[in-house]
N, CA and C atoms as a LAMMPS dump frame, in Angstrom:
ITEM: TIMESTEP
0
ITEM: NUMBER OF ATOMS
459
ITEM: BOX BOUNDS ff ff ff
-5.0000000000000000e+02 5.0000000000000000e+02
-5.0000000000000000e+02 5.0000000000000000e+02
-5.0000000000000000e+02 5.0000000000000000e+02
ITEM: ATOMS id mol type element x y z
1 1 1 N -269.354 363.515 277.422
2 1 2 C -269.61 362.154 277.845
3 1 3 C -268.485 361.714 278.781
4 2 1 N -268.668 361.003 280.139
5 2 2 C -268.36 361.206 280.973
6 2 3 C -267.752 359.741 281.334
7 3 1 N -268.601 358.766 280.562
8 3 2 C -268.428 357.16 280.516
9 3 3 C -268.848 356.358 278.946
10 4 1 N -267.896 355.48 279.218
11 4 2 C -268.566 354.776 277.561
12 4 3 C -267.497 353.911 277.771
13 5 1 N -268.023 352.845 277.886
14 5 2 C -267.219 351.218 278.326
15 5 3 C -268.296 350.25 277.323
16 6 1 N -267.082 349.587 276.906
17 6 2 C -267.9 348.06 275.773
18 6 3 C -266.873 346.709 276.26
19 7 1 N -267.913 345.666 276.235
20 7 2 C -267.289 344.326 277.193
21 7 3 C -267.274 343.989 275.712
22 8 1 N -267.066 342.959 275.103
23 8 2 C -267.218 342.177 274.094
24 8 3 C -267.076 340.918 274.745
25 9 1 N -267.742 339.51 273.846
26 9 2 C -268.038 338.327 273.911
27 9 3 C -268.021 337.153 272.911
28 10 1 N -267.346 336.593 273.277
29 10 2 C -267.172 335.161 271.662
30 10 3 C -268.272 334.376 271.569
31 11 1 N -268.612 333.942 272.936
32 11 2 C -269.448 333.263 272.779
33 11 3 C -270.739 333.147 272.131
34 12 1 N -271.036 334.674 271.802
35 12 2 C -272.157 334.459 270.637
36 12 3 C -272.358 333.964 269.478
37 13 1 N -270.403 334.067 269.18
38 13 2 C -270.504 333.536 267.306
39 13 3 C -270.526 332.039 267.421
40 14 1 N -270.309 331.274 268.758
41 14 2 C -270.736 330.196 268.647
42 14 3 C -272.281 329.601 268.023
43 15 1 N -273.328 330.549 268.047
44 15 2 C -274.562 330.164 267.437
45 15 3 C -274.502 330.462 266.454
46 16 1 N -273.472 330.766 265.612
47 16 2 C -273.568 330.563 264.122
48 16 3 C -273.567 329.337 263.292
49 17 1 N -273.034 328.332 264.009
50 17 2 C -272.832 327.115 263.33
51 17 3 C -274.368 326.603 263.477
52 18 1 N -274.72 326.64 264.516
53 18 2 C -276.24 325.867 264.794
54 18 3 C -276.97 326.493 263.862
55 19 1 N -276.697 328.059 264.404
56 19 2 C -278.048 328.543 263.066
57 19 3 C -277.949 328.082 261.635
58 20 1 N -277.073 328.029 260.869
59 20 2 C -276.662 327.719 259.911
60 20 3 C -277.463 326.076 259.441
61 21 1 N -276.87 325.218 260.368
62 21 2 C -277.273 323.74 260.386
63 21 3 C -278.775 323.876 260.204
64 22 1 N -279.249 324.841 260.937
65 22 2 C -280.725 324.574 261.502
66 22 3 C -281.637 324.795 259.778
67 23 1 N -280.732 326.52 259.168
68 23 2 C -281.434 326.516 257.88
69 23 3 C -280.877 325.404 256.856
70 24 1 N -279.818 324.445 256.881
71 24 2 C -279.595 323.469 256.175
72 24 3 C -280.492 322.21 256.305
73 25 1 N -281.156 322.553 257.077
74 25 2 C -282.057 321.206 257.896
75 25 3 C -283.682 321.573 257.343
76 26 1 N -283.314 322.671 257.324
77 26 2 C -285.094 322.916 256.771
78 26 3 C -284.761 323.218 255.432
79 27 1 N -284.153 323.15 255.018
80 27 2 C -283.678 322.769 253.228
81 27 3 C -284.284 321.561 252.558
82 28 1 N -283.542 320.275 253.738
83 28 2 C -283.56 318.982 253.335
84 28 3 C -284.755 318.426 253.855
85 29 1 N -285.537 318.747 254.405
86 29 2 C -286.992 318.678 254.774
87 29 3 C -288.004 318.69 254.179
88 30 1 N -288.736 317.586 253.729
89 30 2 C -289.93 318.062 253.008
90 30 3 C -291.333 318.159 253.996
91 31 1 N -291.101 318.427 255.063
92 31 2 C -292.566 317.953 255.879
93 31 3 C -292.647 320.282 256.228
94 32 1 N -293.376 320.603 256.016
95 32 2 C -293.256 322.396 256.253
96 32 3 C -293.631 322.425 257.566
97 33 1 N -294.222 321.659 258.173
98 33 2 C -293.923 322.236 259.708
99 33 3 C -292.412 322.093 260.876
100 34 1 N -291.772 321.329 260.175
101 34 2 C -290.678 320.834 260.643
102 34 3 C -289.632 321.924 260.438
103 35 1 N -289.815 321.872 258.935
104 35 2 C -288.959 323.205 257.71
105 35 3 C -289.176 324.786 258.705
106 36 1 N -290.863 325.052 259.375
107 36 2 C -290.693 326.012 259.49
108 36 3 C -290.096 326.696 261.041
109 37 1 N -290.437 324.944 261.561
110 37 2 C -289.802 325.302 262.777
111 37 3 C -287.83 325.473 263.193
112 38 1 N -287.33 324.688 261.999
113 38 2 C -285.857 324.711 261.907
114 38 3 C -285.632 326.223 261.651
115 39 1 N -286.314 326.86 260.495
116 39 2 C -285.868 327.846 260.003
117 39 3 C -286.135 329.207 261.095
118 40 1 N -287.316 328.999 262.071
119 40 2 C -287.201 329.821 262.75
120 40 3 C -286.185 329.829 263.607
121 41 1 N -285.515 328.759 264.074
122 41 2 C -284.741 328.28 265.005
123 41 3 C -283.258 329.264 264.947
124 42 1 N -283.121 328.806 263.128
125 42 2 C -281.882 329.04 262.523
126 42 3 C -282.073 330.878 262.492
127 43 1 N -283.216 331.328 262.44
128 43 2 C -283.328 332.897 262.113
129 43 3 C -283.048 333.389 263.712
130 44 1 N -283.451 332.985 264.835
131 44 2 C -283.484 332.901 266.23
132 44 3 C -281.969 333.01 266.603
133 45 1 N -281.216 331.925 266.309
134 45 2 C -279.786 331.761 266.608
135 45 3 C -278.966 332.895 266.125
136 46 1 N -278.897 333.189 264.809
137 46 2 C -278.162 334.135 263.626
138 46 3 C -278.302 335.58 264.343
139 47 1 N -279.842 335.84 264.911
140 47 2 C -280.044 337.199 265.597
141 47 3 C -279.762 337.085 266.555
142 48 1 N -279.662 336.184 267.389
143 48 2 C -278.647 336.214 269.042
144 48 3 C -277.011 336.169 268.281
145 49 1 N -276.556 335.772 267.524
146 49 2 C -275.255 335.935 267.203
147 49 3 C -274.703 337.364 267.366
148 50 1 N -275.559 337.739 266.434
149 50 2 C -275.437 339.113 265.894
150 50 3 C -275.602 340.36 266.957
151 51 1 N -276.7 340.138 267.64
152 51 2 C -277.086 341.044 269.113
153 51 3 C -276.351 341.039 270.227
154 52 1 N -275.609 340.24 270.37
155 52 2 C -275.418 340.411 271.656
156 52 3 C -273.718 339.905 271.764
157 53 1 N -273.068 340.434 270.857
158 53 2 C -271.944 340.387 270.636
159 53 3 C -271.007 341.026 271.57
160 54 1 N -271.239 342.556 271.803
161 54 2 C -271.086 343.578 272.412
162 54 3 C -272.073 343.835 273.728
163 55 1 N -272.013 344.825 274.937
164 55 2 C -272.477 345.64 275.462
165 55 3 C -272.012 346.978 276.01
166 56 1 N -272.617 347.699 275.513
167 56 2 C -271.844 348.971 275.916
168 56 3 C -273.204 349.616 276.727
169 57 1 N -272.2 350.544 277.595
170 57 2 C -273.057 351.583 278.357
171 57 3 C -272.084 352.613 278.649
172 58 1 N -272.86 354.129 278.4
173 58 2 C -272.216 354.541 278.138
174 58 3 C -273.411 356.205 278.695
175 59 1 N -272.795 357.035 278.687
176 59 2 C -273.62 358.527 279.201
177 59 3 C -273.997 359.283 278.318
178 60 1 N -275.149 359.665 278.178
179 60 2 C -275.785 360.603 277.413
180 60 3 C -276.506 361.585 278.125
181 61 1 N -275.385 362.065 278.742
182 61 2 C -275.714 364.001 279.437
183 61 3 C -276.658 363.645 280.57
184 62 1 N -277.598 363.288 280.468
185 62 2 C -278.834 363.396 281.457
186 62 3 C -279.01 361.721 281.813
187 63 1 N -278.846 360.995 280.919
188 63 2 C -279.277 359.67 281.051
189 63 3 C -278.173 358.705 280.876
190 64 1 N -278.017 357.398 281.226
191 64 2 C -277.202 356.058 280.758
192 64 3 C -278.047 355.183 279.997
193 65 1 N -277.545 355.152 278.687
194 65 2 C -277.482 354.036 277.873
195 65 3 C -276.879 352.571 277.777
196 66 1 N -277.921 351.723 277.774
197 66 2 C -277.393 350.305 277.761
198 66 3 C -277.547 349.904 276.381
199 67 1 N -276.698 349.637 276.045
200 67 2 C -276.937 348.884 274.1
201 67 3 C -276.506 347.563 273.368
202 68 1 N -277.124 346.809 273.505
203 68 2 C -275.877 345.142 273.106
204 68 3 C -275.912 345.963 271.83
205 69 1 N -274.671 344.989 271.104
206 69 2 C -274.447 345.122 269.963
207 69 3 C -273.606 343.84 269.118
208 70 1 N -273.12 344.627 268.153
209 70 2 C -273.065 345.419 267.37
210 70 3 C -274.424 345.706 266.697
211 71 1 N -275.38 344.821 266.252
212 71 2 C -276.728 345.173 265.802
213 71 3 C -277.548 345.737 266.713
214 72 1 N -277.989 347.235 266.892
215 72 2 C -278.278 348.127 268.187
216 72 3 C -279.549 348.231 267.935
217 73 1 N -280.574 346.631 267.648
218 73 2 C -281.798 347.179 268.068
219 73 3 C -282.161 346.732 269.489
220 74 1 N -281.231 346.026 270.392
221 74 2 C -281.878 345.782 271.796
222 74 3 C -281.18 346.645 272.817
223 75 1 N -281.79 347.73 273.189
224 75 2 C -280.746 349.016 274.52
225 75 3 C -281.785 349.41 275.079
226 76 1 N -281.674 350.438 276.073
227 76 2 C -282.522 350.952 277.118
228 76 3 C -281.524 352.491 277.46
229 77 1 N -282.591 352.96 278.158
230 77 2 C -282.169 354.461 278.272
231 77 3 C -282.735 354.754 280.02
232 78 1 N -282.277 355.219 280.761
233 78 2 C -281.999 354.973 281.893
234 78 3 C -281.854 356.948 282.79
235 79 1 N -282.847 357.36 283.125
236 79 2 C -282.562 358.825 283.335
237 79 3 C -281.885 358.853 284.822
238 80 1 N -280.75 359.788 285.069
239 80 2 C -279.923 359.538 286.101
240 80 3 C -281.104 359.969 287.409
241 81 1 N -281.836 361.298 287.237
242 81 2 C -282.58 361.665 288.115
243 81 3 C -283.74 360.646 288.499
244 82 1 N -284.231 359.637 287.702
245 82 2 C -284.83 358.24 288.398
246 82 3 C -284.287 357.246 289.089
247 83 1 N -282.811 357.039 289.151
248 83 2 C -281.848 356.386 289.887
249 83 3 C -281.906 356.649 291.904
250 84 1 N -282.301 355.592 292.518
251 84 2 C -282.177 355.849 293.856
252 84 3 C -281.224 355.472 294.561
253 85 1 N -280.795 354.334 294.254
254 85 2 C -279.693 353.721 295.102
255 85 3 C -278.596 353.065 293.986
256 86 1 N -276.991 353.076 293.921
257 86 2 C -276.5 352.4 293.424
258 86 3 C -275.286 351.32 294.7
259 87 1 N -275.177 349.911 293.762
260 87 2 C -274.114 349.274 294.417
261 87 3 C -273.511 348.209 293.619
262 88 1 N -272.793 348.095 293.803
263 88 2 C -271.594 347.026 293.355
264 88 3 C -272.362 345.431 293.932
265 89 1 N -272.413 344.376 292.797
266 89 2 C -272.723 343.118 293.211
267 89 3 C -272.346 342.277 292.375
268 90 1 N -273.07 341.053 292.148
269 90 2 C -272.684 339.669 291.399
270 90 3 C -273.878 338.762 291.431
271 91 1 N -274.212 338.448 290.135
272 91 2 C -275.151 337.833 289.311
273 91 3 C -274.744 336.322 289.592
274 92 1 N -275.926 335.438 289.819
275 92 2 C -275.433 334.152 289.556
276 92 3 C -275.725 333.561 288.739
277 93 1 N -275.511 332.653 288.686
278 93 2 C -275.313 330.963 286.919
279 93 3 C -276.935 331.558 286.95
280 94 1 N -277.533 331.214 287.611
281 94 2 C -279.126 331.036 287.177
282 94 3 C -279.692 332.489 286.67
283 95 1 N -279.298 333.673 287.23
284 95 2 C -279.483 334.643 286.53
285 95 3 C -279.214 334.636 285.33
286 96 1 N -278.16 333.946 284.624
287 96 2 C -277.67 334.079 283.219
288 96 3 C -277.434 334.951 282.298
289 97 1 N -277.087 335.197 281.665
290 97 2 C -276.961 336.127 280.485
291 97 3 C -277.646 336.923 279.318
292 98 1 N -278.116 337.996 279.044
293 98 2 C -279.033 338.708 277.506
294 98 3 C -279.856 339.653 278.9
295 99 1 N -281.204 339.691 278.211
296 99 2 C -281.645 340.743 279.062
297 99 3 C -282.911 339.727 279.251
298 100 1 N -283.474 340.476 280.436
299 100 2 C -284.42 339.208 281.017
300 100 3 C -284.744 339.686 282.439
301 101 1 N -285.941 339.32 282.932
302 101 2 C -286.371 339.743 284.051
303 101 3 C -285.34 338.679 284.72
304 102 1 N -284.834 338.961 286.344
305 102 2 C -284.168 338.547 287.261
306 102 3 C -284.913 337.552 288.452
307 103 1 N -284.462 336.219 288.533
308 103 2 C -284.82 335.287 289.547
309 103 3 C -285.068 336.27 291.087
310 104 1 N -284.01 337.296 291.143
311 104 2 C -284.375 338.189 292.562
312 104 3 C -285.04 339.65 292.441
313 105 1 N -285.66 339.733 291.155
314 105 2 C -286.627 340.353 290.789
315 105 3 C -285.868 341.944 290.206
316 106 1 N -286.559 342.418 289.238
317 106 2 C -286.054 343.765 288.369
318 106 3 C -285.088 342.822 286.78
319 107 1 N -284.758 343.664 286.029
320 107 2 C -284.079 343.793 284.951
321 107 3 C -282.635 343.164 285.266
322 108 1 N -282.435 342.097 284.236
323 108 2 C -280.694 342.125 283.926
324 108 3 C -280.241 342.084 282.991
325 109 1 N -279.065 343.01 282.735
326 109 2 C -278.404 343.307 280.982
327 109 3 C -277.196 342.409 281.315
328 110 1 N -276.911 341.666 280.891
329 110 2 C -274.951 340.817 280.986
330 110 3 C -274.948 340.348 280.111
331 111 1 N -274.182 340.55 279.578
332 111 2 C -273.228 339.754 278.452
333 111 3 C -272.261 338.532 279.157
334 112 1 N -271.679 338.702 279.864
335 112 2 C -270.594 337.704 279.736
336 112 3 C -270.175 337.793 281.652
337 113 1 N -269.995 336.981 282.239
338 113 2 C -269.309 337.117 283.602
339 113 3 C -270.591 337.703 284.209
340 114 1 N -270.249 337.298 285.857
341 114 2 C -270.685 338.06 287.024
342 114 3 C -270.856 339.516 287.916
343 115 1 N -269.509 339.706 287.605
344 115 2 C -269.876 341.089 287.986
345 115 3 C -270.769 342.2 288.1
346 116 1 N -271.243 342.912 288.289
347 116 2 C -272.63 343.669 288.471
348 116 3 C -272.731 345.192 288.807
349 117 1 N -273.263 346.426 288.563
350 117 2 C -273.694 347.006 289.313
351 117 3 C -275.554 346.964 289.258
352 118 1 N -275.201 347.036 290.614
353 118 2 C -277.411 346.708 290.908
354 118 3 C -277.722 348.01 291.244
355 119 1 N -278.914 348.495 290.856
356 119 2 C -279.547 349.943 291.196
357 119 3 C -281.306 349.899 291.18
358 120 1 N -281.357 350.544 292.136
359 120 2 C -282.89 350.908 292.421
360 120 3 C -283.691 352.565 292.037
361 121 1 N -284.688 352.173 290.978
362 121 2 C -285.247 353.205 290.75
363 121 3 C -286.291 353.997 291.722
364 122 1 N -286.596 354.942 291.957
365 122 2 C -287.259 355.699 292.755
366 122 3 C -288.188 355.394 292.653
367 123 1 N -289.311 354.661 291.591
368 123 2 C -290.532 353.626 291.87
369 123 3 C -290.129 352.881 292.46
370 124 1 N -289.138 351.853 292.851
371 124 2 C -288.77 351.082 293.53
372 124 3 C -287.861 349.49 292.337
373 125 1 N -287.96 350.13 291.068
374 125 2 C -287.951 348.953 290.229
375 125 3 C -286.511 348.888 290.056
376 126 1 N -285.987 347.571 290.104
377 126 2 C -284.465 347.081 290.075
378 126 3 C -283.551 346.755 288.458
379 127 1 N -282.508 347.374 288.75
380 127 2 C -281.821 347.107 287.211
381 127 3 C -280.486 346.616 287.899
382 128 1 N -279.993 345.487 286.552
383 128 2 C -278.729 345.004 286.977
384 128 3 C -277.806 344.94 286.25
385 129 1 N -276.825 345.887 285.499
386 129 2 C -276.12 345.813 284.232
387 129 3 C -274.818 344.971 284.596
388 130 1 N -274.62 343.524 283.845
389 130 2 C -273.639 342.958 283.837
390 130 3 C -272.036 343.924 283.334
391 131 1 N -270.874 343.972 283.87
392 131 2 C -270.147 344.69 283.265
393 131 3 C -268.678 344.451 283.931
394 132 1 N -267.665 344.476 283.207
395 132 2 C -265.858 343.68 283.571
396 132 3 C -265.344 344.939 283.936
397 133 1 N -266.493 346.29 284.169
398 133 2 C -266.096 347.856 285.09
399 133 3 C -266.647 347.649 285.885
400 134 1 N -266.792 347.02 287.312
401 134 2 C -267.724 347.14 288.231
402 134 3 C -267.517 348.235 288.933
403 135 1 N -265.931 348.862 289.175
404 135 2 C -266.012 349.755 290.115
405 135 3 C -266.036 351.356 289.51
406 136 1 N -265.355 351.231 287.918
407 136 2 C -265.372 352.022 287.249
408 136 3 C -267.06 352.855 287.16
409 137 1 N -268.074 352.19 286.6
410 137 2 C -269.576 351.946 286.661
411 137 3 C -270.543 352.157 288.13
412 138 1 N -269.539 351.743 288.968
413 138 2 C -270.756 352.427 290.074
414 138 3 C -269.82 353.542 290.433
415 139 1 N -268.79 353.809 290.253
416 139 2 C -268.41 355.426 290.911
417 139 3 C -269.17 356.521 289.644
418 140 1 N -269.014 356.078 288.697
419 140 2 C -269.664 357.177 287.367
420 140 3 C -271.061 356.854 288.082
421 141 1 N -271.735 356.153 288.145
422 141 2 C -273.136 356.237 288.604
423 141 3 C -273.782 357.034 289.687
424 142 1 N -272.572 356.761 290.762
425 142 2 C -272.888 357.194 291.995
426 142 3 C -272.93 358.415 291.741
427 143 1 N -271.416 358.859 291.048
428 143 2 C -271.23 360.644 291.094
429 143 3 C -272.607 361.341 290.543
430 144 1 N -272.908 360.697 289.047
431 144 2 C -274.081 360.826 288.303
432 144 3 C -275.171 361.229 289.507
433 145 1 N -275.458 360.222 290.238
434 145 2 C -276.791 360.346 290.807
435 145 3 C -277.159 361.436 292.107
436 146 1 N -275.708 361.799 292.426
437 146 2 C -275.286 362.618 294.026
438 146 3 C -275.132 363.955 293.668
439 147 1 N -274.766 364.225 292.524
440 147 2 C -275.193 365.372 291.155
441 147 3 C -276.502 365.911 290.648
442 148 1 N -277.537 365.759 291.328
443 148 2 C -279.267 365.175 290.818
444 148 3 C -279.663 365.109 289.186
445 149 1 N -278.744 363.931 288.967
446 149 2 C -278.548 363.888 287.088
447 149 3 C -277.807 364.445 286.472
448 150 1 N -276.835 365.162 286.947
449 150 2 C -276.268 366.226 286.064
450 150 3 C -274.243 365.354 286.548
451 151 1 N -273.683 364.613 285.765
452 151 2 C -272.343 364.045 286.14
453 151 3 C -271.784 364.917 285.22
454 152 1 N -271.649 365.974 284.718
455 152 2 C -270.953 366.454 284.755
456 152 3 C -270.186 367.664 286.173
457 153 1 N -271.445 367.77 287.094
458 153 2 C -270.749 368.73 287.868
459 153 3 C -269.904 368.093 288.887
């Protein structure tokens, strides 16, 4: 493994307090549609806490892995030989943060900050992994891809 970088982020444990409130709120509730909408709210918040704490990306021989974390059920797997173009860029406010289709169209993974590398798949479809390695991340990419998948040679 050739790369393996993790950003971490505070700002997620900030939705712990809300979530929390939200299941204290559908406690004190006797009306159940109210109850069930708090409690989803509060279950909603607690799992963005928890998800997206972390992002790591990182190489797996043939492919790049994207993974928030620490709870690793939201990642993507990324084969180097589908990669067409890589470059260095910057995400704006309205793009925002988690994963989510992009205002300028294709995929964006960020956790935290602007920074970017943007890449185009050989269908033509766009990915944008937020990351505090921008230059670290597109030279491993580039080498990766100028290699035809193979960064180790």
């Amino acid at each position: 493994m050739r790369y393996n970088h993790t950003q971490s982020a505070l700002w997620p444990l900030l939705l712990i307090v809300p979530g929390i409130a939200m299941f204290v709120g559908a406690g004190l509730t006797r009306q159940w549609p109210i109850a069930f909408i708090l409690a989803g709210g509060g279950i909603l918040m607690l799992f963005s806490a928890v998800s997206f704490q972390t992002l790591t990306v990182r190489d797996d021989g043939d492919s790049l892995r994207i993974q928030f974390g620490p709870l690793p059920l939201l990642g993507k797997t990324i084969r180097y030989a589908d990669i067409d173009t890589v470059t260095r860029g910057r995400t704006s406010l309205i793009e925002g943060w988690g994963i989510h289709l992009s205002p300028g169209g294709g995929w964006t993974w960020n956790l935290w900050g602007f920074d970017c590398v943007d890449f185009r798949l050989k269908d033509g479809r766009r990915t944008r992994i937020g990351t505090d390695d921008p230059a670290g991340l597109e030279e491993f990419l580039k080498a990766a891809v100028s290699s035809d998948g193979d960064p180790a040679r």
